[in-house]
N, C-alpha and C positions, 0 to 999 in steps of 0.2 A: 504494500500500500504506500502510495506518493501523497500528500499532502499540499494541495498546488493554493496560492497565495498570489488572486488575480487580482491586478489593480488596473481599468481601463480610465482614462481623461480626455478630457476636449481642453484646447484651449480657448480662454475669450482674443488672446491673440499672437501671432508667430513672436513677438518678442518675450513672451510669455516660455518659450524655451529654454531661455538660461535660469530662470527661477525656479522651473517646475522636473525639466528634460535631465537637464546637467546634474541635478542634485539625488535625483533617482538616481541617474548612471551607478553613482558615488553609493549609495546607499545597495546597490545589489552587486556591484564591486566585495564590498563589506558581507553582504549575503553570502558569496560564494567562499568568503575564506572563513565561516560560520561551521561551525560543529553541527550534523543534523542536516545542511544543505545541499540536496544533491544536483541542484540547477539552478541558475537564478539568467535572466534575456531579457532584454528592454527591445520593440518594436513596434511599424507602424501599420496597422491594420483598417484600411480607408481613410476618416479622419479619425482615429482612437490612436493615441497612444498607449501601449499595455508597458507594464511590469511584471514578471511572472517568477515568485520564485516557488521551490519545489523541494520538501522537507520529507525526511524521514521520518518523523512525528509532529502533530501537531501545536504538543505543546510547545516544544522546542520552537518552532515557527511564532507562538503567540509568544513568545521571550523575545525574540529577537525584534518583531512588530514594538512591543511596549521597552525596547532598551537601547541604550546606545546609538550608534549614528540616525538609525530612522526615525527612532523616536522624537530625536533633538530637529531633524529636519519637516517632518510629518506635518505641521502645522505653517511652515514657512511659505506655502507656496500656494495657498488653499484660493489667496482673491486672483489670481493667476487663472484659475482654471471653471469654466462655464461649467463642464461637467466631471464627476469623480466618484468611481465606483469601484469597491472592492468584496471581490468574490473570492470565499474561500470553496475549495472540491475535493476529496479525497478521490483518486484515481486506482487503479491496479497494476499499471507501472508509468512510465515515462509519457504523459502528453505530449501530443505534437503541438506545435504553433496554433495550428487551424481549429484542435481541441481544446485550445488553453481560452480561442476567443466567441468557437459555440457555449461553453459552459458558461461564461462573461453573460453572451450575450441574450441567451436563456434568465439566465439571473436576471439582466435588467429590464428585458419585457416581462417579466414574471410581476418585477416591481411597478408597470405601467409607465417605463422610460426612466421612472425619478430614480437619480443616483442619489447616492450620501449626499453631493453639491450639487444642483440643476437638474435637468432634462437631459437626457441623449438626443441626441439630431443625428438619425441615420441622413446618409448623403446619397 
């Protein structure tokens, strides 16, 4: 069992990249040299930007959420972004890209578009 730790966003606009984009990078950077993580990938799927990381348990994963670099950055970048939604999925092994962003995006029609921050606006 994988443990997958989906995070999709919009931004309200491209210069909204270095406050939102850059500091993820940095934070799943940090993900990958993490005890418990066995993937962590930033990409861009239409207009969403995803984070994806991918634990061997989940509490490990909810530590790493509430500690340390992400924790300290998690709130930095929130008026940055129109839309922000994080899905968490237990899997049976390795998602691919294309399943890390059905599971996403199940989740947020499930929710009626509203992420944690805004609306989704499919394109």
């Amino acid at each position: 069992m994988v443990y997958a730790a989906i995070g999709g966003q919009q931004l309200k606009h491209w210069t909204g990249w270095f406050k939102t984009i850059v500091p993820t990078m940095k934070v799943l950077k940090a993900a990958k040299q993490a005890e418990g993580c066995v993937h962590a990938d930033t990409f861009k799927n239409g207009n969403v930007f995803f984070a994806v990381s991918l634990w061997e348990d989940a509490a490990v994963m909810q530590a790493f959420a509430r500690g340390g670099l992400h924790a300290r950055l998690t709130g930095l970048a929130m008026d940055r972004m129109a839309m922000f939604h994080n899905h968490t999925e237990a899997f049976e092994e390795v998602p691919s890209r294309a399943q890390c962003v059905a599971a996403w995006k199940a989740a947020i029609e499930a929710r009626d578009g509203r992420g944690t921050i805004g609306t989704y606006q499919a394109r």
